[in-house]
matplotlib code that plots the C-alpha trace (Angstrom):
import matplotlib.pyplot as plt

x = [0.0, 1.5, 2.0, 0.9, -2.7, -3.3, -1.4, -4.2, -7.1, -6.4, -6.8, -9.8, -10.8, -8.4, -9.3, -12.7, -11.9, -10.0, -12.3, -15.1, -12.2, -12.3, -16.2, -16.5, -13.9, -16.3, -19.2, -18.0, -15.9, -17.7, -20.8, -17.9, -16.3, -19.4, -20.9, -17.7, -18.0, -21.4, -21.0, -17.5, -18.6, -22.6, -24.2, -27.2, -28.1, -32.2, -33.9, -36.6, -36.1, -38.6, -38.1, -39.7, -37.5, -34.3, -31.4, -28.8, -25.5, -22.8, -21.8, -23.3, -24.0, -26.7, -23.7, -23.2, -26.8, -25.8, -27.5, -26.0, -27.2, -26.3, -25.7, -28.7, -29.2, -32.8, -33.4, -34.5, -37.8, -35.6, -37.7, -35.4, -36.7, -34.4, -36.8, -39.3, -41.7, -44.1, -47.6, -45.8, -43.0, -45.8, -47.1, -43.9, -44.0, -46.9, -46.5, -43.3, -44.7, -47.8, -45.2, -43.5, -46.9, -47.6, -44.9, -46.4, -44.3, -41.2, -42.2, -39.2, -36.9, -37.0, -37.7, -38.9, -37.2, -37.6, -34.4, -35.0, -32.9, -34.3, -36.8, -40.4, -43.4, -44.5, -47.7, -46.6, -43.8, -46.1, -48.3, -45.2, -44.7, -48.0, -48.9, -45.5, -44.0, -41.6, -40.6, -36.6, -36.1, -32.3, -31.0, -29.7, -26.8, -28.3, -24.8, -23.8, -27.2, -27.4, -24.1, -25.8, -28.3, -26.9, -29.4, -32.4, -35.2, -38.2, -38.8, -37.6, -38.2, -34.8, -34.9, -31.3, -29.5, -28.7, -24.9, -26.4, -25.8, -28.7, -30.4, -33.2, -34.9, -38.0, -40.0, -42.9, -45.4, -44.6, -47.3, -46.9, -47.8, -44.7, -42.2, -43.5, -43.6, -40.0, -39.0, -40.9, -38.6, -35.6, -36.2, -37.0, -33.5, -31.4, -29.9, -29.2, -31.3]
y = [0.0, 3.3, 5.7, 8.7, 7.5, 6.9, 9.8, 12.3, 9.7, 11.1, 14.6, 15.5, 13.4, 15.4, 18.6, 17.6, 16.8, 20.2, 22.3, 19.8, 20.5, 24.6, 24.7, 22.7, 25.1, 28.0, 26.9, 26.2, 29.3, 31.6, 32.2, 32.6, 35.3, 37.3, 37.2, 38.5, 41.3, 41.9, 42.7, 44.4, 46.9, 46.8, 46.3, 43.8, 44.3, 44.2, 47.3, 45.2, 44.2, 41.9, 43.6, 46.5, 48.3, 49.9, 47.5, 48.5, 46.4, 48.4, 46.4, 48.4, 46.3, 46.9, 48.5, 50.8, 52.4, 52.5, 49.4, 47.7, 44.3, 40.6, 38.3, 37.1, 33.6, 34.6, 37.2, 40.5, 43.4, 46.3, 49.4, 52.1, 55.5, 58.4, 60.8, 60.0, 56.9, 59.0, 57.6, 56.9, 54.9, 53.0, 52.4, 50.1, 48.5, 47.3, 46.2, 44.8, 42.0, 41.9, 40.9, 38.4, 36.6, 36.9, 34.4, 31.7, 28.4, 30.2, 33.0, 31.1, 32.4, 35.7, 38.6, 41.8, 44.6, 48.2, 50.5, 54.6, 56.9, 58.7, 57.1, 56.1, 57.5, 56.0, 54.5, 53.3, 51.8, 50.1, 49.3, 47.5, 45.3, 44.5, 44.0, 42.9, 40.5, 39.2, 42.6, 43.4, 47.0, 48.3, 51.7, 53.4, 55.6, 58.8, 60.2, 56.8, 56.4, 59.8, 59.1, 56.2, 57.0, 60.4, 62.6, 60.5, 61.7, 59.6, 55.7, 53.2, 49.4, 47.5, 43.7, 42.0, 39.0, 36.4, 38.5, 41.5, 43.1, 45.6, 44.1, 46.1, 49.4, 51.1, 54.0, 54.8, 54.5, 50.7, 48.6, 45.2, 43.0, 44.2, 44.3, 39.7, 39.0, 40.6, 38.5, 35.5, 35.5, 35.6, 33.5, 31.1, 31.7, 31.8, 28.9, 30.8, 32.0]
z = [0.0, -0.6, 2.2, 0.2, -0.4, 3.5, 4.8, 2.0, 3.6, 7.0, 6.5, 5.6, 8.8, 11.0, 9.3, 10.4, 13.7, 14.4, 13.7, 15.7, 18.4, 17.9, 17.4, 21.1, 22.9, 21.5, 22.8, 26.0, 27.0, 24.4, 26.8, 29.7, 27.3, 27.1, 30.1, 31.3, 29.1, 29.4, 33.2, 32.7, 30.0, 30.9, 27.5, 27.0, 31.0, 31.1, 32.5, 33.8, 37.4, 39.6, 43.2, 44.7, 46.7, 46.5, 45.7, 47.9, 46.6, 47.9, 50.8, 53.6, 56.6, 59.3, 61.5, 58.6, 59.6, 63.6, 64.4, 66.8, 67.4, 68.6, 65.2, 63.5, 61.6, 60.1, 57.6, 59.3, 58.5, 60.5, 60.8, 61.5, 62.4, 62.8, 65.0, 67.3, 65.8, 64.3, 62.4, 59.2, 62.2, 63.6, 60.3, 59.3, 62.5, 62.2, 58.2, 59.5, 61.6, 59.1, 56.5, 58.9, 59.4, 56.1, 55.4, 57.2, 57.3, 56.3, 59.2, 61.9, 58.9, 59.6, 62.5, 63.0, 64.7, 65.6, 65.6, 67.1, 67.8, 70.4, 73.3, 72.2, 74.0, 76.8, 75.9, 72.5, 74.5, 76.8, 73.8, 71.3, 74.7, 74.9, 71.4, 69.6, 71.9, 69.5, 68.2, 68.6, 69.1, 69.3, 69.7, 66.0, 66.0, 64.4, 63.2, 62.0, 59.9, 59.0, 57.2, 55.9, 54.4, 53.3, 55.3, 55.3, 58.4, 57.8, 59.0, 56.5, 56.2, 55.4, 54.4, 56.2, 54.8, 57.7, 57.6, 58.4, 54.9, 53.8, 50.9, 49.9, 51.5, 51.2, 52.4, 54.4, 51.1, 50.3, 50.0, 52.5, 49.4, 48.0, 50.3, 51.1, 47.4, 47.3, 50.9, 49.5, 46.2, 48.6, 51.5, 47.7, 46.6, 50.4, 51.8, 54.4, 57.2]

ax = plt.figure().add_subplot(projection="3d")
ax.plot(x, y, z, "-o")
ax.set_aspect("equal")
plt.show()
């Protein structure tokens, strides 16, 4: 047999087989590649998003507002109100536990808690002990959230990874549908907590 006529058998088969090789290695690190891109350079991102509240992805922790507090395992609905608890304060208290109820099975997963700045009156006081038994309250740093929250006054409703890290915020307006669909979709996607 001559050694010419094999050798020009064999490659178009190894031609074939290279380029089999080169499409493989594109399909597999290709989507890598652009994805890479995509978040390095921020083009093709959806607008769309499926939470409510405001994202907050920078890192801040709940001792970044001037909440000072022993570690959690469970997610945590952390009112936080700057001044006195006003109506709008009492408001997301009370939508705070709502919203814990509201989660029913998964409800040992997570905690409310109230944070003020300065002392609550006495009769709401009384009233929250009554009322809200399993309600945390802490004291909140008003310089340190201040800072924070670059000069916001009014009572906000944080959602609080296991870690402590802020995860989303919203303000006195939110609707308490809103703010359990958004805790829902977490709690769905945590293995944490």
């Amino acid at each position: 047999m001559n050694p010419a006529i094999i050798l020009s058998d064999a490659s178009p088969s190894r031609r074939r087989g290279r380029w089999q090789l080169l499409l493989l290695l594109a399909l597999t690190i290709g989507p890598m590649v652009l994805a890479t891109a995509m978040y390095q350079w921020r083009f093709w991102v959806p607008d769309g998003r499926n939470y409510h509240g405001e994202l907050i992805g920078n890192g801040q922790s709940r001792a970044d507002l001037g909440v000072q507090s022993a570690e959690e395992t469970r997610w945590q609905i952390l009112v936080t109100a700057p001044q006195d608890c006003a109506e709008d304060c009492r408001q997301l208290v009370y939508l705070a536990r709502q919203i814990q109820i509201g989660l029913g099975r998964e409800a040992s997963r997570a905690s409310h808690a109230l944070a003020n700045a300065q002392p609550l009156a006495d009769d709401y006081s009384a009233k929250l002990a009554r009322e809200y038994p399993q309600l945390e309250r802490f004291s909140l740093d008003a310089q340190a959230y201040d800072k924070a929250t670059e000069g916001g006054s009014a009572a906000q409703l944080w959602i609080i990874d296991p870690h402590g890290n802020l995860v989303l915020r919203y303000d006195a307006k939110v609707k308490g549908k809103a703010v359990l669909n958004d805790l829902r979709h977490l709690l769905k996607l945590s293995n944490i907590g």
